[in-house]
C-alpha positions in Angstrom: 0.0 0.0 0.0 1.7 3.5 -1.5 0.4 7.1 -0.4 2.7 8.5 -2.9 2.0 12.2 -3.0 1.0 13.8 -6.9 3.5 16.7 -6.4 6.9 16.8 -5.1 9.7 19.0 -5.5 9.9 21.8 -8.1 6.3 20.9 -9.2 5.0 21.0 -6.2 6.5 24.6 -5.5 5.5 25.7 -8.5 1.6 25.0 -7.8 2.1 26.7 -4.3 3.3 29.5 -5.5 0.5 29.4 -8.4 -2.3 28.1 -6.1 -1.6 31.1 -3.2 -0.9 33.4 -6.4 -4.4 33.1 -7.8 -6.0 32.8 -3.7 -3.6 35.9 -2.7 -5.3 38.0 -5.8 -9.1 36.7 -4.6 -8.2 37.9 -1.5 -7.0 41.1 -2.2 -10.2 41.9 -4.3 -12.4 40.9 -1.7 -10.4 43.4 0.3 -10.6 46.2 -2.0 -14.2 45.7 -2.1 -14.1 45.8 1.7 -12.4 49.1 1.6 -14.6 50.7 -1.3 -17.7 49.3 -0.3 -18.0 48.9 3.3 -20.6 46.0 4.8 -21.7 43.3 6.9 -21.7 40.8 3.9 -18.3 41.9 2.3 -17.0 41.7 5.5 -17.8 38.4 5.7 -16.8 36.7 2.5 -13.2 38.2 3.5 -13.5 35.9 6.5 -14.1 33.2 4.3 -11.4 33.5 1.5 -9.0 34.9 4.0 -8.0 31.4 5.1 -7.9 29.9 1.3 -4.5 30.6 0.2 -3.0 29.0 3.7 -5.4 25.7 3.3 -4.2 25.8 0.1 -0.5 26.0 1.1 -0.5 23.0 3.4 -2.8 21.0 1.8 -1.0 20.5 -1.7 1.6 18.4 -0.2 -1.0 15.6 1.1 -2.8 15.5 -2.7 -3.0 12.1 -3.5 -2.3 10.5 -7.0 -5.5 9.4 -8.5 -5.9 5.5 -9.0 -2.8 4.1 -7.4 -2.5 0.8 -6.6 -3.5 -0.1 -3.5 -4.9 2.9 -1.1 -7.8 2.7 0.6 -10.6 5.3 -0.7 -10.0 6.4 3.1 -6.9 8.2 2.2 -8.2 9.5 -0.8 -10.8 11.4 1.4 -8.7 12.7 3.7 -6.4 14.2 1.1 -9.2 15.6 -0.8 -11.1 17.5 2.4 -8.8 20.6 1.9 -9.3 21.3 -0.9 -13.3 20.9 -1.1 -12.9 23.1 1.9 -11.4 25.5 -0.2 -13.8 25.4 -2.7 -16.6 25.7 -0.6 -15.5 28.3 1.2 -14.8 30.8 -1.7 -18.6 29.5 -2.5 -19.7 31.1 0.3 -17.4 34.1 0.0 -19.0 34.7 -3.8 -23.0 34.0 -2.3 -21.8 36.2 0.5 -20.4 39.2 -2.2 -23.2 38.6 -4.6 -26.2 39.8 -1.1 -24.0 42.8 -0.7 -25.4 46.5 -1.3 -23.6 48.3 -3.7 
């Protein structure tokens, strides 16, 4: 039984520094928005996305590669939480965003 991770190395920088790239900008828009349009829901989806790029950060490491021989679907869960939670928070961050005033 192999839990060989998908990225090591220089690949595995490289979608870091892509991954918490794209986050970081999401984060800083959400911020600008903040800052031009003050509110309760804006406010909000920057506490959601805020964590991304961090979640994102650690969790690349533990990614999984698809179909190998051998691991239990259980370790394929656990290595695909992080990034669902990433997902589904910059879900709620965009729901959040679209309810506020302008």
């Amino acid at each position: 039984m192999t839990t060989a991770p998908l990225l090591t190395g220089h690949r595995l920088t490289l979608a870091r520094v892509v991954s918490v790239g794209v986050l970081g900008m999401l984060v800083l828009g959400v911020l600008g928005a903040l800052v031009a349009y003050p509110s309760r829901q804006v406010a909000l989806a920057l506490v959601c996305v805020l964590p991304c790029p961090v979640i994102a950060w650690f969790s690349l490491p533990r990614q999984i590669a698809p179909f190998s021989p051998g691991v239990p679907a259980a370790a394929y869960l656990r290595s695909m939480v992080p990034p669902l939670v990433v997902v589904a928070l910059v879900s709620l961050g965009g729901w959040l965003l679209s309810l506020a005033p302008s």
